[in-house]
C-alpha positions as CSV (number, residue, x, y, z in Angstrom):
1,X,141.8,46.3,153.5
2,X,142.5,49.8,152.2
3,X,142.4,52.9,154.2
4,X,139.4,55.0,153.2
5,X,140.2,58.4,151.8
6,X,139.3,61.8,154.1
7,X,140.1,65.2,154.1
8,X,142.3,66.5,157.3
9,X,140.4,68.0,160.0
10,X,142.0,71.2,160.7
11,X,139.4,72.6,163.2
12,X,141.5,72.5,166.3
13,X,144.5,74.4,164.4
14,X,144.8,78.5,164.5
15,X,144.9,80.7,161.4
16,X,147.5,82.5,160.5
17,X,148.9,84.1,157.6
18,X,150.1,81.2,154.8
19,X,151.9,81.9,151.3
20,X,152.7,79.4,149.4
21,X,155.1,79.8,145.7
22,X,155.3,77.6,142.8
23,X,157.2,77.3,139.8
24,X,156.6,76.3,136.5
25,X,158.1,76.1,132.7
26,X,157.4,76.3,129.3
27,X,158.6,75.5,126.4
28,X,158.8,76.4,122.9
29,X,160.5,77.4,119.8
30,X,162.2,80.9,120.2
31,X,159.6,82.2,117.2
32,X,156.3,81.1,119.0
33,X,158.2,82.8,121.9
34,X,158.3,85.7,120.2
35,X,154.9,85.7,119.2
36,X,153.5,85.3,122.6
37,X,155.6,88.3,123.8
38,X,154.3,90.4,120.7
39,X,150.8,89.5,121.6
40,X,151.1,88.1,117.7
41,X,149.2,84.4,118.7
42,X,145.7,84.0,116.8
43,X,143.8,83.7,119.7
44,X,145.4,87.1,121.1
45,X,147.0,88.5,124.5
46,X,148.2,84.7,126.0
47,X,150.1,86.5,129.0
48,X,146.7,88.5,130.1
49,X,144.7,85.1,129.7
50,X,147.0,83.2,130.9
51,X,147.6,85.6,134.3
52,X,143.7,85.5,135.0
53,X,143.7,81.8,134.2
54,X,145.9,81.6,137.2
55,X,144.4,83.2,139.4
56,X,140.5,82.2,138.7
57,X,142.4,78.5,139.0
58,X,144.1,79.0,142.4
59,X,140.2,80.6,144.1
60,X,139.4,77.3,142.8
61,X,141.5,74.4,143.5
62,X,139.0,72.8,146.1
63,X,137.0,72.3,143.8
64,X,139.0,70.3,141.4
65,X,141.7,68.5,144.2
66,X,139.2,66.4,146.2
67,X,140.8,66.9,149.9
68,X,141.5,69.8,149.7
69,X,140.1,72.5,152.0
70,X,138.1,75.7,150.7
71,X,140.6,78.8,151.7
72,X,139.6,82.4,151.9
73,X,142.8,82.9,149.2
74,X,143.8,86.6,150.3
75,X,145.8,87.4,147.2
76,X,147.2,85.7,144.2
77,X,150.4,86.8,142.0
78,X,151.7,85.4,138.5
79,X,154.5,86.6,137.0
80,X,156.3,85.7,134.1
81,X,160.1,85.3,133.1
82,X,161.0,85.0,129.0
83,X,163.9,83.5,127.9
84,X,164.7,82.6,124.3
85,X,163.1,79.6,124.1
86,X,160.9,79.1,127.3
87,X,158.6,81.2,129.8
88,X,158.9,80.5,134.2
89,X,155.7,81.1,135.7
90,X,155.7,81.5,139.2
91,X,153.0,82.1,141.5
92,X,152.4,83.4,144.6
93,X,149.4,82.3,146.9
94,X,149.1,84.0,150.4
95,X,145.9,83.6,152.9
96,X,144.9,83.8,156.3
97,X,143.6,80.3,157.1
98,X,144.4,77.1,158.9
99,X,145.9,75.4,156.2
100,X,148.3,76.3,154.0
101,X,148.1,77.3,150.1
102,X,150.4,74.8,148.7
103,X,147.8,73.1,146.3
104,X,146.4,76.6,145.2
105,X,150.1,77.8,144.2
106,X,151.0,74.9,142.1
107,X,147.2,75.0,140.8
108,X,148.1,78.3,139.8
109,X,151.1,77.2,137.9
110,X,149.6,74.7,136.6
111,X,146.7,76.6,135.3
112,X,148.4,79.1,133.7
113,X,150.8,76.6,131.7
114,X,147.8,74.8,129.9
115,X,146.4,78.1,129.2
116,X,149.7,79.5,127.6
117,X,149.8,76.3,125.9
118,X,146.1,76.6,124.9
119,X,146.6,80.1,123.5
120,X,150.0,79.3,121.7
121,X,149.4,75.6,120.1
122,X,147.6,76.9,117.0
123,X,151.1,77.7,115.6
124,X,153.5,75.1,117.6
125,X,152.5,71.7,118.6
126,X,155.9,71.1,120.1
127,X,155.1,72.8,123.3
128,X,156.0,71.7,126.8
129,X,154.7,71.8,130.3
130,X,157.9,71.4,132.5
131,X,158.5,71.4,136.2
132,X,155.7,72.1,138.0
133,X,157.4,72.4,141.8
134,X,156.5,74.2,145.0
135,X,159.5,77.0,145.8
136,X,158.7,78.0,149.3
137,X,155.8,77.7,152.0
138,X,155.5,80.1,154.7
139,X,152.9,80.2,158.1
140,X,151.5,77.3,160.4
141,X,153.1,74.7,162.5
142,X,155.7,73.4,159.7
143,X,157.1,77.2,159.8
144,X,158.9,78.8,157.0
145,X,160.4,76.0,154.2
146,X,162.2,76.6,150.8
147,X,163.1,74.3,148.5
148,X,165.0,76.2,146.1
């Protein structure tokens, strides 16, 4: 018989400080690039909705990722890097919890890719969501972790 699903209980654990960061790509042609640097897209400023996307997405992800807990997320920080013919995103969650932000970091990612794509597909339909991958983890029991 299969195990029933449950969410961890993390009462009997301490808070401390936890940030997770996440790392994503993007890709497209080197002109719809261009446009979304120029703020030249139909819909208008992608990087803008795209950063609050992000963030609104990473207060969030308990609500959409069923086991995961509700964390008082702290801060949140999306940044961008262009190249000719992609966009990283990488996001940084932090929090002071008893759990770490892991989920909420690749959320964020996440997030923010299907809204660049969102903003950008009127004029490219070619456009890929790529590598979606936790960086680094930092706090709790597991202590400090990076992965790239």
């Amino acid at each position: 018989m299969m195990e029933p699903s449950r969410m961890i209980d993390v009462s009997q654990k301490r808070s401390t400080v936890r940030i997770a960061v996440a790392r994503g790509r993007v890709t497209m042609l080197p002109q719809t690039l261009r446009m979304l640097r120029g703020n030249k897209l139909p819909k208008g400023n992608a990087i803008t909705v795209a950063q609050v996307a992000g963030i609104m997405a990473a207060k969030q992800t308990s609500n959409i990722i069923p086991m995961c807990h509700p964390l008082p997320v702290d801060n949140v920080e999306i940044k961008f890097d262009f190249a000719n013919d992609y966009v990283d995103i990488t996001a940084q969650v932090k929090c002071t919890g008893k759990t770490g932000v892991e989920m909420e970091a690749l959320t964020a990612v996440a997030v923010t890719a299907l809204a660049i794509y969102d903003m950008c597909k009127a004029v490219e339909q070619g456009i890929r969501v790529k590598d979606i991958r936790l960086i680094s983890k930092s706090g709790g029991r597991s202590g400090d972790i990076k992965l790239e």
